[in-house]
BALOBA-1460 file (C-alpha; in Angstrom, 3 decimals):
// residues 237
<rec num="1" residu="x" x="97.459" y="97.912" z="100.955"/>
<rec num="2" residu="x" x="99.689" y="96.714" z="103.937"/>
<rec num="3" residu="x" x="103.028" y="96.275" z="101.949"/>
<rec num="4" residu="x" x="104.010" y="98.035" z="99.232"/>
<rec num="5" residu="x" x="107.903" y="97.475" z="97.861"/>
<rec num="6" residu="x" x="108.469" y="100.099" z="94.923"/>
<rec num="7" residu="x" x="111.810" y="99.203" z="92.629"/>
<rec num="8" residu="x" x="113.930" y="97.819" z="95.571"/>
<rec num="9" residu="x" x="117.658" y="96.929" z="95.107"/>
<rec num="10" residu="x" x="119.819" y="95.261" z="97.799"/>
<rec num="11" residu="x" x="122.987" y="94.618" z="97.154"/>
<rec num="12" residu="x" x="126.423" y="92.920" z="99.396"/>
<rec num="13" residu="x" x="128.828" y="94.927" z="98.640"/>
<rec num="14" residu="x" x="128.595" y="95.124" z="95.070"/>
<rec num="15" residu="x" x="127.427" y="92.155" z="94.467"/>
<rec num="16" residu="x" x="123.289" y="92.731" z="93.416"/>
<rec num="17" residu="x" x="121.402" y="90.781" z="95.332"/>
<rec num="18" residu="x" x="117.529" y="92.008" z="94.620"/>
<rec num="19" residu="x" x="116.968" y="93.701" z="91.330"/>
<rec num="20" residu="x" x="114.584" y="96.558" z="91.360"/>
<rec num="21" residu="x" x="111.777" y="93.911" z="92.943"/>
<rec num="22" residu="x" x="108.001" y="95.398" z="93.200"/>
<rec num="23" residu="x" x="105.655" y="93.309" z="95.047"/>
<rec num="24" residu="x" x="102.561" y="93.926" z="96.811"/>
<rec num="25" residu="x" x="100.370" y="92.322" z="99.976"/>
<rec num="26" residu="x" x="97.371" y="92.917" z="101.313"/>
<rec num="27" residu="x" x="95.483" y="92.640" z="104.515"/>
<rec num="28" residu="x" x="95.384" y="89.179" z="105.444"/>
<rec num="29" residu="x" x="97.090" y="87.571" z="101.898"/>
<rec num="30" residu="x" x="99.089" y="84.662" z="102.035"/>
<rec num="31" residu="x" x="101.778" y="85.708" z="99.134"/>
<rec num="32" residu="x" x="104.490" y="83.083" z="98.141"/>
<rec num="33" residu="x" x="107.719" y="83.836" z="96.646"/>
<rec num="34" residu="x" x="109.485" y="81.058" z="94.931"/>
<rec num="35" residu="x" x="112.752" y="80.526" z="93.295"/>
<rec num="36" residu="x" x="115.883" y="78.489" z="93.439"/>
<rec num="37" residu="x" x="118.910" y="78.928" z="95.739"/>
<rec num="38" residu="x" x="120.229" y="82.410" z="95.175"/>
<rec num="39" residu="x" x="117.140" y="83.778" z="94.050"/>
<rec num="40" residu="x" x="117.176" y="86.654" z="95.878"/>
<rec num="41" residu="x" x="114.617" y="85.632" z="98.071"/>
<rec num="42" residu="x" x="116.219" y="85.471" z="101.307"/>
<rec num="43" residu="x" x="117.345" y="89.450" z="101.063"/>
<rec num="44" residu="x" x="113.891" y="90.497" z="99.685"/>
<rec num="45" residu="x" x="113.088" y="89.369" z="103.161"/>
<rec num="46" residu="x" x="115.342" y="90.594" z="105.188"/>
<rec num="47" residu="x" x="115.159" y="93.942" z="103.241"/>
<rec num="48" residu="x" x="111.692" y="94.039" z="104.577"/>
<rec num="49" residu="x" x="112.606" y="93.484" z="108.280"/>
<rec num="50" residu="x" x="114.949" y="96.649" z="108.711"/>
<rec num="51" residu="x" x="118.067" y="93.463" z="108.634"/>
<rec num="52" residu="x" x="119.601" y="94.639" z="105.490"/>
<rec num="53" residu="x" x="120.278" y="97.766" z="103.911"/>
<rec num="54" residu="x" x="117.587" y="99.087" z="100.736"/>
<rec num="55" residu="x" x="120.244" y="100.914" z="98.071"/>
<rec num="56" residu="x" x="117.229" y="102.226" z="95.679"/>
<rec num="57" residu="x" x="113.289" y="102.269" z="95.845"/>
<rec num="58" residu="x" x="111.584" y="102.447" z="99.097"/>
<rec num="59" residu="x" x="109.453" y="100.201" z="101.271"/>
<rec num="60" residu="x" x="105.604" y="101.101" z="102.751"/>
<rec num="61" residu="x" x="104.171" y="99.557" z="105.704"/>
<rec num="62" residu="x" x="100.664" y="100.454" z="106.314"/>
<rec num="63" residu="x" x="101.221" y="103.599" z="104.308"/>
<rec num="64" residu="x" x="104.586" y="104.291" z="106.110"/>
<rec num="65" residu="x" x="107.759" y="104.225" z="104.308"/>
<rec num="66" residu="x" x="110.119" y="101.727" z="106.432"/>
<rec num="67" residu="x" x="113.263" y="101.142" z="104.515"/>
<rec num="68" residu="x" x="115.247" y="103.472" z="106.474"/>
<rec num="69" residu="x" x="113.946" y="102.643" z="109.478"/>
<rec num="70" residu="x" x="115.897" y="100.262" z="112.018"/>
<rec num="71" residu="x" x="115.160" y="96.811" z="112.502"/>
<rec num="72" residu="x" x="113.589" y="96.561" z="115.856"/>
<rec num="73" residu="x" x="111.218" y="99.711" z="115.748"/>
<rec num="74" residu="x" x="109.880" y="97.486" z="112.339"/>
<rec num="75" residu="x" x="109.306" y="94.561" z="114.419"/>
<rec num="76" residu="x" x="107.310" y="97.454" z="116.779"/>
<rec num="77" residu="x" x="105.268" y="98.431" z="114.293"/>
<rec num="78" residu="x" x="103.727" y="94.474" z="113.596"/>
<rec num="79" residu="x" x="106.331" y="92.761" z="111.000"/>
<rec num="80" residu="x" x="108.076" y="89.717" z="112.098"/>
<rec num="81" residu="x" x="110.542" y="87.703" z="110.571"/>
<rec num="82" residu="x" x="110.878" y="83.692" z="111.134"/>
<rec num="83" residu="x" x="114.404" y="83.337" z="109.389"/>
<rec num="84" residu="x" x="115.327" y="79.727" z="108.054"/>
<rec num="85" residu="x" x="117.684" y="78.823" z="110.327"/>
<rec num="86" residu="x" x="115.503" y="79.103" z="112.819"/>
<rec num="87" residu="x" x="117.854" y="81.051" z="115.854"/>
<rec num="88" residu="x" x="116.191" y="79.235" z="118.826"/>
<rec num="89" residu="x" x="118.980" y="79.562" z="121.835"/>
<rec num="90" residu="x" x="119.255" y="75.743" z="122.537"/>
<rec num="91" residu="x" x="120.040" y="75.883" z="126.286"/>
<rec num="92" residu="x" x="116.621" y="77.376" z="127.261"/>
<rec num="93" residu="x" x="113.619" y="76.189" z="127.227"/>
<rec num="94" residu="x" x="110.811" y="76.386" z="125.002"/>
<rec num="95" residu="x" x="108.714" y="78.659" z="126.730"/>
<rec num="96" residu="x" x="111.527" y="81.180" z="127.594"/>
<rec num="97" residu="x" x="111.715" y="81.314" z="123.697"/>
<rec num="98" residu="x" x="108.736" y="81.802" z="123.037"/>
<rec num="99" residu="x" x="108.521" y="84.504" z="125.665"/>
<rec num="100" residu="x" x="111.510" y="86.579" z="123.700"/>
<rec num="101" residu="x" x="108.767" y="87.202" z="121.344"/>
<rec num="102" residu="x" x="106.880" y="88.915" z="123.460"/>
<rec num="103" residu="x" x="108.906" y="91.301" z="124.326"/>
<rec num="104" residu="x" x="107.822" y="94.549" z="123.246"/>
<rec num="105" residu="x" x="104.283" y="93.649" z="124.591"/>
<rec num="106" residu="x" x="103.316" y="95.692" z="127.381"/>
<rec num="107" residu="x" x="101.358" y="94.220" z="130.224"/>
<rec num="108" residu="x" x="101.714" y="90.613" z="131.623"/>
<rec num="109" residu="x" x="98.116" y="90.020" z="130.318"/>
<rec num="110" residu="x" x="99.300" y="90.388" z="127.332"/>
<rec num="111" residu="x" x="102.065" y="88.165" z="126.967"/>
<rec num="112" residu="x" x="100.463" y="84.939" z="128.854"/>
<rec num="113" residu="x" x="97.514" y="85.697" z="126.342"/>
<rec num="114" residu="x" x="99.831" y="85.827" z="123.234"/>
<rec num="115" residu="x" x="101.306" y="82.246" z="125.068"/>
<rec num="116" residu="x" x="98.148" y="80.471" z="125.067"/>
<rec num="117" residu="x" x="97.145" y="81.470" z="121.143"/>
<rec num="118" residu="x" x="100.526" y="79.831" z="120.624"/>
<rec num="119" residu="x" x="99.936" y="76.946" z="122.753"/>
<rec num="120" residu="x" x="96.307" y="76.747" z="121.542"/>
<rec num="121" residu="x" x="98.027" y="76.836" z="117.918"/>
<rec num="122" residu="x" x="101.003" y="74.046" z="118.675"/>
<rec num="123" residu="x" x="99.828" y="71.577" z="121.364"/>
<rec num="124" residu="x" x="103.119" y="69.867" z="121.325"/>
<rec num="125" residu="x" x="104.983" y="73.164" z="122.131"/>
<rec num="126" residu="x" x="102.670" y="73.048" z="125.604"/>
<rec num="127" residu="x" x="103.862" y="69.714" z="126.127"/>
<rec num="128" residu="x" x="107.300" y="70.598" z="125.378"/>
<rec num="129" residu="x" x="107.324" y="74.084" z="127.516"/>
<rec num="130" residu="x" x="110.199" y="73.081" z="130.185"/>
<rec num="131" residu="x" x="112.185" y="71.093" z="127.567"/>
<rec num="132" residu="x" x="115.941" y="72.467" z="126.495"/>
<rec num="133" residu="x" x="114.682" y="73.945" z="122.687"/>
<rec num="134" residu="x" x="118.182" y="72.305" z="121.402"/>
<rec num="135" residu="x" x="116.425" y="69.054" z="122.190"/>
<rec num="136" residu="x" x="113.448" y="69.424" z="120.102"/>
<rec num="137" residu="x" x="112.940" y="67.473" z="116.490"/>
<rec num="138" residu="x" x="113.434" y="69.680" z="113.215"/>
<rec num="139" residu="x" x="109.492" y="69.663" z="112.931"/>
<rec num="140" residu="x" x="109.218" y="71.082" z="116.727"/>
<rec num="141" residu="x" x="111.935" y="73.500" z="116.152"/>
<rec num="142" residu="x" x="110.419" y="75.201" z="113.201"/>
<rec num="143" residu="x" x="107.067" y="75.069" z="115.095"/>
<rec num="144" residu="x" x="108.607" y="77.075" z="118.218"/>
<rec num="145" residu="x" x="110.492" y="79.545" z="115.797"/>
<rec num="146" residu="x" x="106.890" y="80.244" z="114.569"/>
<rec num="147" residu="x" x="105.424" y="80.486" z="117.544"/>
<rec num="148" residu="x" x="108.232" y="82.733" z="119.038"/>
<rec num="149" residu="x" x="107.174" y="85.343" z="116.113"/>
<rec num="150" residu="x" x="103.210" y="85.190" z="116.375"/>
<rec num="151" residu="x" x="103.966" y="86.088" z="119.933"/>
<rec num="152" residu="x" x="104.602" y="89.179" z="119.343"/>
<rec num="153" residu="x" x="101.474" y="89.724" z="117.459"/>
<rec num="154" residu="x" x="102.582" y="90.347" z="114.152"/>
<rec num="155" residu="x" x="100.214" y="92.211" z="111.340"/>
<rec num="156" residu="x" x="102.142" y="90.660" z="108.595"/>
<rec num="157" residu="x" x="104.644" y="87.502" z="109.316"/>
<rec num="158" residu="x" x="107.577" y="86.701" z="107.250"/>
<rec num="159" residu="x" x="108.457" y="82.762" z="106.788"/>
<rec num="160" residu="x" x="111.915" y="82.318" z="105.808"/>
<rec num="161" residu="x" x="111.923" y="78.342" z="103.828"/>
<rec num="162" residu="x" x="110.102" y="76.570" z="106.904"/>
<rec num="163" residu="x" x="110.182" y="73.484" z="105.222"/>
<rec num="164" residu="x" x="113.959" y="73.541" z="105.059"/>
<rec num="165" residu="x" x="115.275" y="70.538" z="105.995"/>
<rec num="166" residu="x" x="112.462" y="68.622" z="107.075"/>
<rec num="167" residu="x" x="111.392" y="65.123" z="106.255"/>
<rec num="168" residu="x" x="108.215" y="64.974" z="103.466"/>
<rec num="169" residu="x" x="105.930" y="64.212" z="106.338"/>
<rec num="170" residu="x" x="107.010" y="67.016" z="108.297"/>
<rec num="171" residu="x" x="106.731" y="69.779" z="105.342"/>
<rec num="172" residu="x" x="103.427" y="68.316" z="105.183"/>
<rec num="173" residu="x" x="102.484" y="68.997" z="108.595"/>
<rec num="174" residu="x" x="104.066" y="72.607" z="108.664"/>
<rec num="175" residu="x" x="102.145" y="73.473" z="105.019"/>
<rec num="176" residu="x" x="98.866" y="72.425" z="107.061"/>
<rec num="177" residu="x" x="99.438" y="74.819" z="110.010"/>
<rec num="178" residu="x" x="100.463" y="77.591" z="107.767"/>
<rec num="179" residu="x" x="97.297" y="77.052" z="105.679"/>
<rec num="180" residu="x" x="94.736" y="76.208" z="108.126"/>
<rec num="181" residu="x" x="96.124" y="77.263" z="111.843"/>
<rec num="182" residu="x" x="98.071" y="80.383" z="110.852"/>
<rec num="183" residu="x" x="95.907" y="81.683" z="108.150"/>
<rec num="184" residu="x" x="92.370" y="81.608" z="109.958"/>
<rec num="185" residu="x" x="93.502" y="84.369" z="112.577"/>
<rec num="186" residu="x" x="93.883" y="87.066" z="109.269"/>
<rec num="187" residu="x" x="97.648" y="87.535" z="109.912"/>
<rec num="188" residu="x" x="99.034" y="88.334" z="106.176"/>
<rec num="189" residu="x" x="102.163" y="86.025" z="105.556"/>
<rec num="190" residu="x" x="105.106" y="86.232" z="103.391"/>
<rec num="191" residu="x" x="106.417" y="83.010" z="102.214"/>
<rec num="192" residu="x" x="109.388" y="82.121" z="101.163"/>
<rec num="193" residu="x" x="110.273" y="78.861" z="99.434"/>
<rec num="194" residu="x" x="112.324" y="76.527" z="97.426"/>
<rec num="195" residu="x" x="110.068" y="74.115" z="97.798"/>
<rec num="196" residu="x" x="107.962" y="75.082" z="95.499"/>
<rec num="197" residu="x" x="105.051" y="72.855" z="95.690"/>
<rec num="198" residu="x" x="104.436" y="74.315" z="99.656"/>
<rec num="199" residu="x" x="104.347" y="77.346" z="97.972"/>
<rec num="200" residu="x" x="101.911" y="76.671" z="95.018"/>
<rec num="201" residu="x" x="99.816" y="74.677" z="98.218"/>
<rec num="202" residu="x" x="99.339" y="77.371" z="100.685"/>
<rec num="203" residu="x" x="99.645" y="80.922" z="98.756"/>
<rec num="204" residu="x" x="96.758" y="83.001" z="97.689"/>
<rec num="205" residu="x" x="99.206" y="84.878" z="95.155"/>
<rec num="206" residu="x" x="102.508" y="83.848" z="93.982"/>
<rec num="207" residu="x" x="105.520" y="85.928" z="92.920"/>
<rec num="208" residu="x" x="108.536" y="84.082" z="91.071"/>
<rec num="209" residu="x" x="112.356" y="85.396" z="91.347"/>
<rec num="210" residu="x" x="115.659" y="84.347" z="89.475"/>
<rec num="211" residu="x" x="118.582" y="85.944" z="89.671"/>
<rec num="212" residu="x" x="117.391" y="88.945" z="91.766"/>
<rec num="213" residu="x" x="114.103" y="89.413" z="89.613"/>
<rec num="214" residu="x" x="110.532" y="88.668" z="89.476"/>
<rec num="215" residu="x" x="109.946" y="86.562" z="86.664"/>
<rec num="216" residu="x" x="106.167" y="86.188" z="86.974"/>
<rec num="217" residu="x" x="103.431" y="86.562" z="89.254"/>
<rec num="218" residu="x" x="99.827" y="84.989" z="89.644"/>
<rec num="219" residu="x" x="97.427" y="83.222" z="90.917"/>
<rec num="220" residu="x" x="99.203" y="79.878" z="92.416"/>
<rec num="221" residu="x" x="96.422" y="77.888" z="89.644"/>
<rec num="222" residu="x" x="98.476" y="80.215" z="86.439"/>
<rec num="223" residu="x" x="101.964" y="79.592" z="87.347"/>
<rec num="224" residu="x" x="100.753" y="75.394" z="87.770"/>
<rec num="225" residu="x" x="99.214" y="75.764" z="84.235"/>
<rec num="226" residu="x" x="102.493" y="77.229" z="82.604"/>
<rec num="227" residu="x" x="104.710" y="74.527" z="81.771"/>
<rec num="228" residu="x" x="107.657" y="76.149" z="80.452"/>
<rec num="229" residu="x" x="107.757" y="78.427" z="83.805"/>
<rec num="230" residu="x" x="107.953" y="74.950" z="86.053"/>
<rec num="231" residu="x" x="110.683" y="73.758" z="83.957"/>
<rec num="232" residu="x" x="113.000" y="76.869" z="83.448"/>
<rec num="233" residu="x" x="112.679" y="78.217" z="87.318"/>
<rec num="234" residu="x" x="111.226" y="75.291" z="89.384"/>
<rec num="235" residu="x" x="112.750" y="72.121" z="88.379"/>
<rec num="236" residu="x" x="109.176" y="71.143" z="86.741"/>
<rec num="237" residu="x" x="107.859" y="70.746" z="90.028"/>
């Protein structure tokens, strides 16, 4: 098992924001989490990546526990988090932020190999390298956040709603790199979505939340087939 989360509960202030949430991923799984805004979702992830605080139940990495452990030795030990907003610094260029994903990495070697998967991955981003990343289209943008996080070779890579924001044609190119590009080198992903037909698209297993909870899990093929699930949590997507 790489990730194992055991009855987790965040909360902001006192306000609960993940309910006692147990969810599991294995080596090289695509898992989806679904759910409208305020799901939860966001907070599951960033429980995961050391960014928020875990009040009860505990979190394994690779047989580690990890929920008391800081955010940046996480990233160190091969979890990295895309968030939805993206964070590029808009007044550098691509390839310096791609490089900030690199760096923990330590030899040179390293690094320009981790930039040419990612080049080899997004051609555009190559053709983009010297360009301000403020200047970039919301399909680049999300494609250069990516890319900044496989950089620093990640064992398991956590997608924060990539389609957020994007035109239909775009979601549609970002669902094919996460399925086909991303997914062929065996890096296990957790993706989040409101979108919930990206999810149901790309995910080998699929985990539902509402109000803090998981609701139901399955294969993306059972939670397609149930009806009254697609109505009550996912708009009848």
């Amino acid at each position: 098992m790489l990730l194992e989360l055991s009855n987790v509960y965040v909360y902001y202030d006192k306000a609960l924001a993940v309910n006692g949430v147990s969810i599991q991923v294995d080596e090289g799984e695509l898992v989806a989490i679904l759910g409208a805004n305020g799901a939860g979702k966001t907070s599951l992830l960033r429980a995961i990546s050391g960014l928020k605080e875990v009040r009860e139940g505990e979190i394994l990495f690779r047989g580690m526990r990890i929920d008391k452990v800081k955010a940046a030795q996480i990233a160190r030990m091969g979890i990295a988090h895309c968030p939805q907003d993206r964070h590029l610094f808009p007044y550098m260029t691509v390839q310096e932020n791609l490089l900030l994903g690199a760096y923990h990495l330590t030899s040179r070697s390293e690094t320009e190999e981790s930039l040419d998967h990612v080049y080899g991955m997004f051609p555009v981003l190559k053709q983009r390298s010297r360009q301000f990343a403020g200047t970039l289209s919301g399909g680049e943008q999300q494609m250069a956040a990516i890319g900044r996080t496989l950089m620093s070779r990640p064992k398991l890579l956590l997608l924060d709603e990539p389609s957020l924001g994007l035109s239909p044609i775009l979601v549609d190119e970002i669902s094919g790199l996460i399925r086909n590009e991303i997914r062929s080198t065996g890096i296990a992903m957790i993706l989040v979505e409101q979108n919930a037909s990206v999810g149901l698209d790309v995910a080998t297993r699929v985990y539902l939340m509402a109000l803090g909870e998981v609701v139901r899990q399955g294969q993306p093929s059972d939670v397609m087939e149930d009806r009254a699930v697609l109505e009550a949590y996912l708009g009848g997507t």
